[in-house]
DRENSEKOL-488416 format. One record per residue: residue in one letter; z, x, y of N, C-alpha, C, O in turn. Coordinates in pm, whole numbers, padded with zeros to 5 digits, always signed. Each point is the difference from the previous one (the first is absolute). Layout:
# DRENSEKOL-488416
+---------+--------+--------+---------+--------+---------+----------+--------+--------+---------+--------+--------+---------+
! residuo !   n.up ! n.east ! n.north !  ca.up ! ca.east ! ca.north !   c.up ! c.east ! c.north !   o.up ! o.east ! o.north !
+---------+--------+--------+---------+--------+---------+----------+--------+--------+---------+--------+--------+---------+
!       A !      Z !      X !       Y !      Z !       X !        Y !      Z !      X !       Y !      Z !      X !       Y !
...
+---------+--------+--------+---------+--------+---------+----------+--------+--------+---------+--------+--------+---------+
This chain:
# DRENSEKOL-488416
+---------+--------+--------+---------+--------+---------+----------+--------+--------+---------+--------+--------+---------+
! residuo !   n.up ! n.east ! n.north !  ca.up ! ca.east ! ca.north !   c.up ! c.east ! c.north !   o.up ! o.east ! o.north !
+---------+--------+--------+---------+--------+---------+----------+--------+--------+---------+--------+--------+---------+
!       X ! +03552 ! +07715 !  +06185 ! +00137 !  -00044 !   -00013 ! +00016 ! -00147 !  +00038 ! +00096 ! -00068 !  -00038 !
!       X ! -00214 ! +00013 !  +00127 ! +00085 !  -00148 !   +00042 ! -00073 ! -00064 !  -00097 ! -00101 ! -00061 !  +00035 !
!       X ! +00141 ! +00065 !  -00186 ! -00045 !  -00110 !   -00132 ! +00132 ! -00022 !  -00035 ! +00025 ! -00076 !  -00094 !
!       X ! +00098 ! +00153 !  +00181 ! +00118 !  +00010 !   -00064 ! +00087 ! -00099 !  +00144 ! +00105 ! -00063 !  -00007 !
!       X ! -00171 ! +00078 !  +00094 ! +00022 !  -00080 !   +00130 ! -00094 ! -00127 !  +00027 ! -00114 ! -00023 !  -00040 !
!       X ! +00193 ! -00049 !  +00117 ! -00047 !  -00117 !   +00087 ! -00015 ! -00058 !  +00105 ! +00113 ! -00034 !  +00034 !
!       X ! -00196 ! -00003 !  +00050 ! +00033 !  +00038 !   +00155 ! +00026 ! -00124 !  -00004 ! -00049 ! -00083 !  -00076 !
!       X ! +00196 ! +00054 !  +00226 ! +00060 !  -00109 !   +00006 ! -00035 ! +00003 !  +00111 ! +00011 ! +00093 !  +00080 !
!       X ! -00074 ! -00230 !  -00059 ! -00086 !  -00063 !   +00146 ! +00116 ! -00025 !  +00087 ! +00001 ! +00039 !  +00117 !
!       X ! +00126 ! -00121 !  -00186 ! +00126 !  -00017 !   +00117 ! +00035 ! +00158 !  +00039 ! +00028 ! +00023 !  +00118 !
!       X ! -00029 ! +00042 !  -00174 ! +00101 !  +00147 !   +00058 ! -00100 ! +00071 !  +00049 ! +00019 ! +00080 !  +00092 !
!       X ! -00117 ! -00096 !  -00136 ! -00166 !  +00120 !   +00053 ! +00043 ! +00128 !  -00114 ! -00090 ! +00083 !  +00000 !
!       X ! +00161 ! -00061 !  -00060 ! -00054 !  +00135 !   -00078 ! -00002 ! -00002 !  -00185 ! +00002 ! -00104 !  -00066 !
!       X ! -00005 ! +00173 !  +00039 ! -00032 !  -00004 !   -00153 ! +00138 ! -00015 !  -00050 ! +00078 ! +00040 !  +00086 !
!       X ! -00008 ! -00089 !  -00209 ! +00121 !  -00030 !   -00072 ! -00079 ! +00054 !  -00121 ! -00119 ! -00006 !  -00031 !
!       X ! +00245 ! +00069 !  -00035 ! -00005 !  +00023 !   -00180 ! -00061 ! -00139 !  -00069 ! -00039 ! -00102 !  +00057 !
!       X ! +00041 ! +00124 !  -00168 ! -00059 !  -00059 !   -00071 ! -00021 ! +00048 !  -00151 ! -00109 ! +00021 !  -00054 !
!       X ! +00204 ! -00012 !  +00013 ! +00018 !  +00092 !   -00115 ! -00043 ! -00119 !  -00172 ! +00018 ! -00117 !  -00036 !
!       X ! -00052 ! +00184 !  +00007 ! -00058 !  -00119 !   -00106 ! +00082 ! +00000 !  -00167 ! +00007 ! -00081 !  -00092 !
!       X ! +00053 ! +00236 !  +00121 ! +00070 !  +00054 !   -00136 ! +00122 ! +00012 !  +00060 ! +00014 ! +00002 !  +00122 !
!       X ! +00095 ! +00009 !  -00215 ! +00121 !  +00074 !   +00009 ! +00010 ! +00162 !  +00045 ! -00014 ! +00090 !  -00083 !
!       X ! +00042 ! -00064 !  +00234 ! -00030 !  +00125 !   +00029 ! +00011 ! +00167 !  -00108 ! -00030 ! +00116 !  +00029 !
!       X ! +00074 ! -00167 !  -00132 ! +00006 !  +00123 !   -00147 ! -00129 ! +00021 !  -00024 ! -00057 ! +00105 !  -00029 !
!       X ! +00010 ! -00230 !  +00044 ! -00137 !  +00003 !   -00131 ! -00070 ! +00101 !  +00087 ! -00036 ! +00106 !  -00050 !
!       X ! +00008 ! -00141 !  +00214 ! -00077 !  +00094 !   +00061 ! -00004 ! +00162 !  -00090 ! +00084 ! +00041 !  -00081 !
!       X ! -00198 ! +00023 !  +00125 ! +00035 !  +00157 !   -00015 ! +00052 ! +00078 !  +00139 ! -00017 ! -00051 !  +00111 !
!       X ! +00067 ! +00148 !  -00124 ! +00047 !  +00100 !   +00076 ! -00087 ! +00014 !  +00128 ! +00042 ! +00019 !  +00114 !
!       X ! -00147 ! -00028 !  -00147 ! -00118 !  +00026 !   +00073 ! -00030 ! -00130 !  +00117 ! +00002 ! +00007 !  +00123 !
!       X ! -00027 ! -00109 !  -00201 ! -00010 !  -00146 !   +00087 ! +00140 ! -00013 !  +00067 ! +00006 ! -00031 !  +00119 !
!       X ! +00100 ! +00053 !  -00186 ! +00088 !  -00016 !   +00076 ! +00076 ! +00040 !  +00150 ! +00079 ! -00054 !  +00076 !
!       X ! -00168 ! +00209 !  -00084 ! +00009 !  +00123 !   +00093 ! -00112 ! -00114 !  +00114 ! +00025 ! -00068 !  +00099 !
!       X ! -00118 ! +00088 !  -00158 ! -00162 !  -00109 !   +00119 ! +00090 ! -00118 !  +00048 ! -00006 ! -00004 !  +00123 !
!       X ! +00072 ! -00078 !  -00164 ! +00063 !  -00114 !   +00031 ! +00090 ! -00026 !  +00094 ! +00004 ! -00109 !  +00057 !
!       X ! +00087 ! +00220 !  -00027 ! +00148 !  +00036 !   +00037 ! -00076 ! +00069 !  +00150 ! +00034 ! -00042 !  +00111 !
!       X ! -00156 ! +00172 !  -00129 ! -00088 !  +00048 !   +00114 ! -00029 ! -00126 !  +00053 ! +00061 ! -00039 !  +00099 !
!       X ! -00184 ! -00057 !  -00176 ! -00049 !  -00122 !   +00136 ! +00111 ! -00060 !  +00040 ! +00006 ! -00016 !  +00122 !
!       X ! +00120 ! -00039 !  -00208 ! +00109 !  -00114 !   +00046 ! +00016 ! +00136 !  +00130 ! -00087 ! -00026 !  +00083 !
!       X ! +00158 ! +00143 !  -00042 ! +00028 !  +00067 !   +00116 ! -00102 ! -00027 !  +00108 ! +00039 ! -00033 !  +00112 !
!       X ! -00152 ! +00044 !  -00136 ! -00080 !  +00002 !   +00049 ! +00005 ! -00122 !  +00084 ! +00021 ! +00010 !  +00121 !
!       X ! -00042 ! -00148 !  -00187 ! +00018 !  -00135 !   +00052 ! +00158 ! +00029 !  +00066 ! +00006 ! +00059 !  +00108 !
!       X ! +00088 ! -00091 !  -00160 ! +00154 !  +00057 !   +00046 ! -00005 ! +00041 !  +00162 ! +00063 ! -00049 !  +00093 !
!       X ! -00142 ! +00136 !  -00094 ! +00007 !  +00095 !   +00083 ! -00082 ! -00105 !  +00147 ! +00028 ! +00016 !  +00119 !
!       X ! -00116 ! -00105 !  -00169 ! -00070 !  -00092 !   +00099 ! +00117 ! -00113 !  +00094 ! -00011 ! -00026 !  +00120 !
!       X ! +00100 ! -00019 !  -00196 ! +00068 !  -00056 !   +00012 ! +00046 ! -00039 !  +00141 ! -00036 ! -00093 !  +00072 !
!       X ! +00128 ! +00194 !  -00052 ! +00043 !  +00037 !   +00149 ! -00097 ! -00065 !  +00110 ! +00022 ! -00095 !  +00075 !
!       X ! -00182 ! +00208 !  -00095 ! -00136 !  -00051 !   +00108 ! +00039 ! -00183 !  -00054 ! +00099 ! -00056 !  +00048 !
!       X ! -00170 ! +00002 !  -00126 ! +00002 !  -00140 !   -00003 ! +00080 ! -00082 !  +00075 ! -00039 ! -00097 !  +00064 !
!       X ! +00162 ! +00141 !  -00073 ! +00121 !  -00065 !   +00028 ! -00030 ! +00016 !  +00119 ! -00024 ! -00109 !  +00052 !
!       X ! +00009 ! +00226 !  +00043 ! -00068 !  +00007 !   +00147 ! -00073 ! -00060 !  +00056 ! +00016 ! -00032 !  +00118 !
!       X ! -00127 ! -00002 !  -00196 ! -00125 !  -00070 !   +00021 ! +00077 ! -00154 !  +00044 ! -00022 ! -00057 !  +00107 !
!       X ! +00106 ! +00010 !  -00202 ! +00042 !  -00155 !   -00028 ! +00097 ! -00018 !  +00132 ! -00001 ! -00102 !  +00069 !
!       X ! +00108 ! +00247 !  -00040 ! +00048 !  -00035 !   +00091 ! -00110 ! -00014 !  +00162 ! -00006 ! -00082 !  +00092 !
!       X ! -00036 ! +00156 !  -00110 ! -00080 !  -00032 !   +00147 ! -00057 ! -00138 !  -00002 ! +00001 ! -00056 !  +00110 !
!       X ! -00064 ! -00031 !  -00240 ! -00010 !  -00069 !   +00005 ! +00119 ! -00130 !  +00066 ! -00011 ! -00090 !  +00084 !
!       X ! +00080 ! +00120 !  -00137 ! +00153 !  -00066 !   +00036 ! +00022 ! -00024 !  +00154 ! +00007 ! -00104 !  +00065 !
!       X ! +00003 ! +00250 !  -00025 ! +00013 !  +00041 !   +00127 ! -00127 ! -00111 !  +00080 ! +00044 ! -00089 !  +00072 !
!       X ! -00190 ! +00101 !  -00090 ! -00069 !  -00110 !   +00053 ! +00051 ! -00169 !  +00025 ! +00037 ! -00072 !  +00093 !
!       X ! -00058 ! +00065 !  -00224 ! +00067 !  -00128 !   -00016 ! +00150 ! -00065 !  +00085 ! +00021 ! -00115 !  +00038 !
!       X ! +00058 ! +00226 !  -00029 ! +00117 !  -00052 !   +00068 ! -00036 ! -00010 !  +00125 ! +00040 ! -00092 !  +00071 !
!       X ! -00131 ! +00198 !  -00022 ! -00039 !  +00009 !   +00166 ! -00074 ! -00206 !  -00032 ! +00060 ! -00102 !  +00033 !
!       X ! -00144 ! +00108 !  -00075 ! -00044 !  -00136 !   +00000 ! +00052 ! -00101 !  +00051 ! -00025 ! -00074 !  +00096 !
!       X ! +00141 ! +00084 !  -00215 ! +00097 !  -00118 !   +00001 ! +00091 ! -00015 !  +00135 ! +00021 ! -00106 !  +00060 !
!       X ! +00023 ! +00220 !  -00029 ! +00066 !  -00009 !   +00090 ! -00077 ! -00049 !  +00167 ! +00054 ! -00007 !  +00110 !
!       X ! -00141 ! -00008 !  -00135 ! -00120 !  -00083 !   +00111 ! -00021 ! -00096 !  -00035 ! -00058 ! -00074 !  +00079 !
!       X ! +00082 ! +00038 !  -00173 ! -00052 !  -00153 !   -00099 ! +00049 ! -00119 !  +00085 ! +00120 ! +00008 !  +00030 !
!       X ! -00186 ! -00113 !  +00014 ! +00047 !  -00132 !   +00019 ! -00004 ! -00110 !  -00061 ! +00037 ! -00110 !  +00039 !
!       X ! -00096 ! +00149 !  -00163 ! -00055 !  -00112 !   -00106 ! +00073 ! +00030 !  -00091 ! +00020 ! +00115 !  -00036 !
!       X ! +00053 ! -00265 !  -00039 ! +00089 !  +00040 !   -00081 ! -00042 ! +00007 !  -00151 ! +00056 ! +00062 !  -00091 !
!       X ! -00134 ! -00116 !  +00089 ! -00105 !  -00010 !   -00169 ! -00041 ! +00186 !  +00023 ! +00066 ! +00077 !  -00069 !
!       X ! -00158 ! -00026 !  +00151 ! -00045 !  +00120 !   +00016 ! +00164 ! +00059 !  -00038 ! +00027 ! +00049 !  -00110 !
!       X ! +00072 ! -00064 !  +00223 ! +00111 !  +00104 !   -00044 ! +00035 ! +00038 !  -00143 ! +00019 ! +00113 !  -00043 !
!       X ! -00013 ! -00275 !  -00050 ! +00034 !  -00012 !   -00108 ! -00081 ! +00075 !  -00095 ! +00026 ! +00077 !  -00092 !
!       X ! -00119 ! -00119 !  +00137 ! -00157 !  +00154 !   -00102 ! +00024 ! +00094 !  +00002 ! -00029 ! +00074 !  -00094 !
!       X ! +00102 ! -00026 !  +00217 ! -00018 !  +00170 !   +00039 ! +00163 ! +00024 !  -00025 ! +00040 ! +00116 !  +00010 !
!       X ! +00040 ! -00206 !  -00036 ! +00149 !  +00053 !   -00096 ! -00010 ! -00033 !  -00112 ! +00111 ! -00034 !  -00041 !
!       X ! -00248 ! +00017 !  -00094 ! -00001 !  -00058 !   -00142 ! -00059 ! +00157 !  +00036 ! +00051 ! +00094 !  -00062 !
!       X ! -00152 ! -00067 !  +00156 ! -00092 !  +00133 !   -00074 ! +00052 ! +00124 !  +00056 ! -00063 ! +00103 !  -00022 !
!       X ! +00168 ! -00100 !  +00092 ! +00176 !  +00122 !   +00051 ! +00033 ! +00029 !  -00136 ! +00002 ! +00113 !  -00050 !
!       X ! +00036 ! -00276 !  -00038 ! +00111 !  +00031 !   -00095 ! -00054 ! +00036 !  -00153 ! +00052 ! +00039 !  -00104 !
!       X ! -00208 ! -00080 !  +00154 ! -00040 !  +00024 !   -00110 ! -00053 ! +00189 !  -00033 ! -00017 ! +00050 !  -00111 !
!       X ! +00007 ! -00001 !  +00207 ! -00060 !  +00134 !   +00009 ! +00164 ! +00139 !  +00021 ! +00002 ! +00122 !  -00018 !
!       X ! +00098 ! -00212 !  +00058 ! +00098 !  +00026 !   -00034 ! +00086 ! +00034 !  -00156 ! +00076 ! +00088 !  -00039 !
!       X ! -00149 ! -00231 !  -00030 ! +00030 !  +00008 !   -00149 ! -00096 ! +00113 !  -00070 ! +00050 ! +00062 !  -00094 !
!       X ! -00136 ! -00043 !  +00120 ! -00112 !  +00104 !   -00037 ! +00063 ! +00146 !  +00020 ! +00017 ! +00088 !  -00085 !
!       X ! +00020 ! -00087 !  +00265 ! +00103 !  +00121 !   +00007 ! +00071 ! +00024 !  -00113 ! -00032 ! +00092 !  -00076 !
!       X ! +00145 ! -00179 !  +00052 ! +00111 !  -00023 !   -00089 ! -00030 ! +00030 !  -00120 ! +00076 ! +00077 !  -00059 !
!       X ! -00182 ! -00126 !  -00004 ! -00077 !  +00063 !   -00145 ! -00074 ! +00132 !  +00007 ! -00013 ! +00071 !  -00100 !
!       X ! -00036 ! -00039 !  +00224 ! -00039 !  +00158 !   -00043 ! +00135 ! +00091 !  -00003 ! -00004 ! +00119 !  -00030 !
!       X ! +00087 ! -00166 !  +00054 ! +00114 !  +00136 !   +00066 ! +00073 ! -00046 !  -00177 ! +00026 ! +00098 !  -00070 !
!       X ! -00004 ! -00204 !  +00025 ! +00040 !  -00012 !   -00167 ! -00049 ! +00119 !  -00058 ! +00063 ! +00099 !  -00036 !
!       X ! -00237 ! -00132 !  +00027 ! -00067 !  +00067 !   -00061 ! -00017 ! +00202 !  +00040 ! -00044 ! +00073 !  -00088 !
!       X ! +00071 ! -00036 !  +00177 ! -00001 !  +00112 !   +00058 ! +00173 ! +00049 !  -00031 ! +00024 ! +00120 !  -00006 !
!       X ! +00069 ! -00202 !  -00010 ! +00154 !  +00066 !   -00038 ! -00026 ! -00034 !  -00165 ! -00009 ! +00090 !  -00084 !
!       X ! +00000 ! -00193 !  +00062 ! +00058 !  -00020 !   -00195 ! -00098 ! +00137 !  -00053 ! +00057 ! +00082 !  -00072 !
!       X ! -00176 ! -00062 !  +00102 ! -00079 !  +00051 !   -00045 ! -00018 ! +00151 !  -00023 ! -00069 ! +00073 !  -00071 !
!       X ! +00212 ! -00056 !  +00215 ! +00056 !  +00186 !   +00002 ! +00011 ! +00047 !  -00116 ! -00082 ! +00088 !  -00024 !
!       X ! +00170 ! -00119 !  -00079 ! -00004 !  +00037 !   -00171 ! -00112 ! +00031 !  -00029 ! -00036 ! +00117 !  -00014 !
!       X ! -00047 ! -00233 !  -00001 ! -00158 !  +00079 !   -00063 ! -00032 ! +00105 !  +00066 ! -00048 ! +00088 !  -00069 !
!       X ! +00057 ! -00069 !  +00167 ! -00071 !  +00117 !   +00075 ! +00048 ! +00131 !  -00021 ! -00065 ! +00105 !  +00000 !
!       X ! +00241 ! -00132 !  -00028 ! +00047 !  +00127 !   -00051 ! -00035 ! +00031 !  -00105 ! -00014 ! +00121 !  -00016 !
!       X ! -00009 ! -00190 !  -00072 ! -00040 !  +00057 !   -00115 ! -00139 ! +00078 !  +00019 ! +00001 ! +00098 !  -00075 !
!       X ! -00073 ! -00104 !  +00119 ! -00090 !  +00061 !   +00084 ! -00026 ! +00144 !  -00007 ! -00091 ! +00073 !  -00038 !
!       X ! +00228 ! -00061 !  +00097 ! +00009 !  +00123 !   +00037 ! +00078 ! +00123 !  -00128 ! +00015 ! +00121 !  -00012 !
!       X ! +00010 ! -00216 !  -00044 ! +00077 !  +00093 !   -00129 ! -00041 ! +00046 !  -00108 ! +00076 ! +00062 !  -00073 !
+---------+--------+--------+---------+--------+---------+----------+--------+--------+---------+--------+--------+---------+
């Protein structure tokens, strides 16, 4: 199934990647597609965990920090793993539809 996916190095997990107009698929690929997207879906949440603890480090950091260049690093790479948050949780809600179909 992941010829139909792509793994995204910013988010850490696999994204669609659909190459046709989802019709053309058959019944069959489409059923495999909708299973791995849950599957990944379903990772989401853990990731987002993973990133927050990361977070959670980082702030302990900062908040010891006396260097203001260091502070400034460690609030570009807060906001940046923040935005990552922010794009898996897109991708884990817009993506509820596909999944229902899933099930039907």
């Amino acid at each position: 199934m992941k010829e139909h996916f792509s793994f995204d190095q910013r988010l850490g997990i696999h994204l669609p990647e659909l190459t046709v107009e989802w019709d053309q698929y058959s019944k069959q690929t489409q059923q495999e597609i909708l299973f791995y997207w849950e599957q990944v879906r379903g990772s989401i949440p853990d990731r987002i965990a993973e990133l927050e603890k990361i977070i959670n480090q980082k702030q302990a950091q900062l908040s010891n920090e006396s260097d203001f260049p260091r502070s400034c690093i460690l609030n570009s790479e807060i906001a940046e793993l923040a935005s990552i948050i922010n794009d898996l949780w897109i991708w884990y809600r817009a993506n509820q539809t596909i999944s229902a179909k899933a099930h039907h």
